[in-house]
C-alpha positions in Angstrom: -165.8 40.6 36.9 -165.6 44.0 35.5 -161.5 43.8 35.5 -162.2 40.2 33.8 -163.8 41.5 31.1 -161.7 44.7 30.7 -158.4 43.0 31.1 -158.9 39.5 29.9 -158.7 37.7 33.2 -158.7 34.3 32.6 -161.4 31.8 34.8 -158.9 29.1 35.5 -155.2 28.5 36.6 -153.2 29.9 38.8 -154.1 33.5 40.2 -156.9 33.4 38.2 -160.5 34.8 38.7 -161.8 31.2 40.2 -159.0 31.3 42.2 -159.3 34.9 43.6 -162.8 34.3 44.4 -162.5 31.4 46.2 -159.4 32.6 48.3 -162.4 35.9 49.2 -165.0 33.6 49.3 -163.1 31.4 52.1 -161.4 34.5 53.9 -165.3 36.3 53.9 -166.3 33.3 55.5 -163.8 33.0 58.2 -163.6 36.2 59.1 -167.5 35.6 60.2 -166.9 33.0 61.9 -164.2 34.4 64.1 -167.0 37.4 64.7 -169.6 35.2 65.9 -166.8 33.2 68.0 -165.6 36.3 69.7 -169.2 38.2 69.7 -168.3 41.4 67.9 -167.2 42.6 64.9 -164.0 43.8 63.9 -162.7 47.0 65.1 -165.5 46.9 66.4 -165.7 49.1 70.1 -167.4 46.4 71.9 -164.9 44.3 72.5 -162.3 46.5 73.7 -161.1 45.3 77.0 -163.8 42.2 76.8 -161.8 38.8 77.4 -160.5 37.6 74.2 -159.6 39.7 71.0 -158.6 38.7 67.5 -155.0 38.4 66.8 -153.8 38.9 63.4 -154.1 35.8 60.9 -151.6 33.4 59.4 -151.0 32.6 56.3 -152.2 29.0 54.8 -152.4 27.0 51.4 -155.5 24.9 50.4 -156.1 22.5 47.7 -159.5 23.1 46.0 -161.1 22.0 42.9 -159.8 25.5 41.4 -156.2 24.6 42.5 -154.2 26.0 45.6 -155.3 29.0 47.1 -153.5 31.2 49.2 -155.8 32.1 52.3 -155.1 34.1 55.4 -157.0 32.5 58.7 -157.5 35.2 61.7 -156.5 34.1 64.9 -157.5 34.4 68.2 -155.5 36.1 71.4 -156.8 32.5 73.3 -156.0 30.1 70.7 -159.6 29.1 71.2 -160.7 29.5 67.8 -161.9 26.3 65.6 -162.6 27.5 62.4 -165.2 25.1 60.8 -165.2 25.9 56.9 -161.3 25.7 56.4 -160.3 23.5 60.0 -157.1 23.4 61.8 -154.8 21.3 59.7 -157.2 20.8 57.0 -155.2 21.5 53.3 -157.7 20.1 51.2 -161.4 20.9 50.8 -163.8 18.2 49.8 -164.3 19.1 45.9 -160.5 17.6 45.6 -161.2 14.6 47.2 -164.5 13.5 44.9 -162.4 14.4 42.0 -159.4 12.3 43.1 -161.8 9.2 43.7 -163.5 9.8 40.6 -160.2 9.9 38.1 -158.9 6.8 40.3 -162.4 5.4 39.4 -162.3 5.6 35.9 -158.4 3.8 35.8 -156.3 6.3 36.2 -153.2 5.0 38.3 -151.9 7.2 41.3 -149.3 8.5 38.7 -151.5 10.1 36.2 -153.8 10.8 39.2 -151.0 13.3 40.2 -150.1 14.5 37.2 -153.5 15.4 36.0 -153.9 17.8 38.7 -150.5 18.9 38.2 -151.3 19.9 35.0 -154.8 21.0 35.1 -154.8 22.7 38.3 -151.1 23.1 39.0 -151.4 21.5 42.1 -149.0 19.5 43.6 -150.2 16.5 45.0 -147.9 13.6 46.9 -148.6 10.0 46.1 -149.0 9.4 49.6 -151.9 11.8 49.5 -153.7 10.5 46.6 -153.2 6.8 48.2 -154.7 8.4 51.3 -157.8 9.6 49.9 -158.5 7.0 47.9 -158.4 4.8 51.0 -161.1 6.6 52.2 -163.6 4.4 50.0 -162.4 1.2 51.0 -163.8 2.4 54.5 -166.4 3.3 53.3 -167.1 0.1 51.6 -166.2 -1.9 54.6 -168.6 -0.7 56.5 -171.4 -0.6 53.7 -170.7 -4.4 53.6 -171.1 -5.0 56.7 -174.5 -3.4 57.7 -177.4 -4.4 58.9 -180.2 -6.1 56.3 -183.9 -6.5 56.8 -185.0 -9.5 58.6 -187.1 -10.7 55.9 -186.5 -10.3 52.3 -189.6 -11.2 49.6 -187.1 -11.8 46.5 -183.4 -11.7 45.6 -181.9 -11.6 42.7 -178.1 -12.6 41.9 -176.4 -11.9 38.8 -173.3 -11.1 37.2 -172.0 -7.7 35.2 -169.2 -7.8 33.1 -166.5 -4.8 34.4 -163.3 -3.3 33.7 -160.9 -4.3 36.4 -157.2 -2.7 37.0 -155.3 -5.5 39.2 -151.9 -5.7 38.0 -153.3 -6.5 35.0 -156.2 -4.8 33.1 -159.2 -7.5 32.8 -162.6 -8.1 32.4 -164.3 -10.2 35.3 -167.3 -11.0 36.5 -168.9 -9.1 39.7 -172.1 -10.8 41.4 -174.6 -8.5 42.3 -177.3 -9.5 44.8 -180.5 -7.1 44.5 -183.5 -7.5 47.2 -186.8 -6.6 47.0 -187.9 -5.1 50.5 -191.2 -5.7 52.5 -191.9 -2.1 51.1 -190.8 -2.9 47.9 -187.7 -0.6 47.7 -184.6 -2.3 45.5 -181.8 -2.7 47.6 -178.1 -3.9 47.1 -176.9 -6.4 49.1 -173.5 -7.0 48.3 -171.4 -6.9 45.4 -168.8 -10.0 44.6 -166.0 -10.1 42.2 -166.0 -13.1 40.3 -162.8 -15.9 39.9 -161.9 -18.2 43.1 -162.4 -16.4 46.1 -165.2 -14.5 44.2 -167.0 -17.9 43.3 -166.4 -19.1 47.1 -167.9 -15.9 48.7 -171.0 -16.3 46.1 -171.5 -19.9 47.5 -171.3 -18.5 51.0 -173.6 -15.7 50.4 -176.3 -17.0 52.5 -174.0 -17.8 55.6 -172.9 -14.1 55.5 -176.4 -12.2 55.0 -177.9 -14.3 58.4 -174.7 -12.8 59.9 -176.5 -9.4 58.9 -179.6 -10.1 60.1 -181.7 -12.1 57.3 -183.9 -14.6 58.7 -185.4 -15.5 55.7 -185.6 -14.8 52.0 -189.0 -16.2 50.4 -187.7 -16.5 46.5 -183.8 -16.2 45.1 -183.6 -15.5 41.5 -180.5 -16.7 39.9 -179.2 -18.2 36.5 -176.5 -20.8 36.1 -174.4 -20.2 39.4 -173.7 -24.3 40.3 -173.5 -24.4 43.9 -176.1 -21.5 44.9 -179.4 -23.6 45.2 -177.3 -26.1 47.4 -175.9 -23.5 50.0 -179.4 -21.7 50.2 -181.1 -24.9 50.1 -178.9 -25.9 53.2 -179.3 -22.5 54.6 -183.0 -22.0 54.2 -184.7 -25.2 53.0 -188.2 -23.5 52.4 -186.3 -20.6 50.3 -187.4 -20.9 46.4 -184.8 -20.9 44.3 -186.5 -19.9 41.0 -184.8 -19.3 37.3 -184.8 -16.5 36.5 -187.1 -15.4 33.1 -185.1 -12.9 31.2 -182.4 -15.6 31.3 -184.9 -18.1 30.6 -186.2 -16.6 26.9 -182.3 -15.0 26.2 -181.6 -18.9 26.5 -184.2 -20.4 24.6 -183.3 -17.9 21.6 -180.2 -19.7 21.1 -182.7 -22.9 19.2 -184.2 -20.8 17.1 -183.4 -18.4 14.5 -182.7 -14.7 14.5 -186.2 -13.9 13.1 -188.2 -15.7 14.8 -186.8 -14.5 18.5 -190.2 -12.2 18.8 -192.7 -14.9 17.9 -190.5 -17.7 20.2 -191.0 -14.7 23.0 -194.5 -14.3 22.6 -195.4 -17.9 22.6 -192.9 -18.2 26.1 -194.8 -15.5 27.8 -197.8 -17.0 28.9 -195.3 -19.9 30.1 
């Protein structure tokens, strides 16, 4: 910090102070864990002659949310050495990742993906790479999709958001959202449904799929103006009550009556 401020070191970019402290910060961190691997430290007289002995180090890039850094890994006379902060064939640490998710999240295609870190971090980053990570969440979704529900569900809700979407084309769709209440009263997400064709179909099947999970029965649905819901719960689970939903209910009933009068016509519905 001292030769920061004396010489003008700069935080970010390449071989900058963020940089350098990182690559001491990872090398500090390695070099203990080789200690507590072998049982001594180095130079160290105790583990002359003992079994296995460090080994020099080899050199190694990683990716960080800082940029590449340069590190050198110690090594082992074994080979026995797993080094769990910076592993075997690991080049990117996890900050990189998030931040690639999150700039794919916001629209950015795999492109400008690459050449924001490029030009931010100077970090070169394959397409391939980007495409990889990025993957990661559609795992991840997968299997948050498929999980187990709660057997018994007081309410649901279903509704629709308007969102941004980048397929080919950009567009605005509609994604279904179905929201239960738990037996201990926690809000929890069901399942999330974007809206045109196959979107519409997988809202009508939406019953079918959460018994798949698990739910044996759902006491009240809450929906608005989605034609063919009722009939596929009401087929699923007869005694379910499909009830319209309020908030949609008084945004509705403000369409007969004029702007000015919307908080009297609210106050009038509320006891209703």
């Amino acid at each position: 910090m001292s030769r920061a401020q004396a010489e003008g070191l700069q935080l970010t970019g390449e071989g900058q102070l963020l940089q350098q402290l990182t690559k001491r910060l990872l090398e500090s961190a390695l070099e203990d864990e080789i200690t507590d691997h072998l049982g001594y430290d180095k130079h160290d007289p105790a583990g002359k002659n003992g079994g296995n002995s460090r080994h020099g180090t080899r050199g190694k890039t990683v990716l960080t949310d800082v940029g590449p850094v340069d590190i050198a890994v110690p090594r082992d006379h074994e080979g026995s050495f797993e080094p769990k902060i910076v592993k075997k064939r690991q080049k990117r640490l996890s900050g990189v990742d998030e931040m690639v998710i999150s700039l794919a999240a916001k629209g950015l295609t795999t492109g400008e993906v690459r050449a924001h870190l490029s030009e931010v971090y100077g970090a070169d980053v394959s397409r391939q790479t980007i495409s990889t990570i990025t993957d990661k969440v559609l795992e991840g979704m997968a299997e948050w999709q498929n999980r187990p529900l709660d057997a018994v569900h007081p309410v649901v809700f279903i509704d629709a958001m308007h969102v941004t979407i980048r397929d080919g084309a950009v567009a605005n769709r509609p994604i279904y959202v179905a929201l239960a209440v738990t037996t201990e009263g926690r809000r929890d997400i069901l399942g999330l449904w974007a809206g045109d064709g196959c979107g519409r179909q997988a809202l009508d099947t939406y019953p079918d799929r959460d018994q798949d999970r698990g739910v044996n029965d759902v006491l009240m649905l809450v929906c608005d103006g989605l034609k063919g819901l009722p009939d596929a719960v009401e087929t699923v689970r007869p005694q379910t009550i499909v009830q319209t939903c309020v908030v949609h209910l008084l945004r509705n009933s403000f369409r007969y009556a004029a702007r000015q009068d919307w908080d009297k016509v609210a106050e009038v519905l509320k006891p209703v």
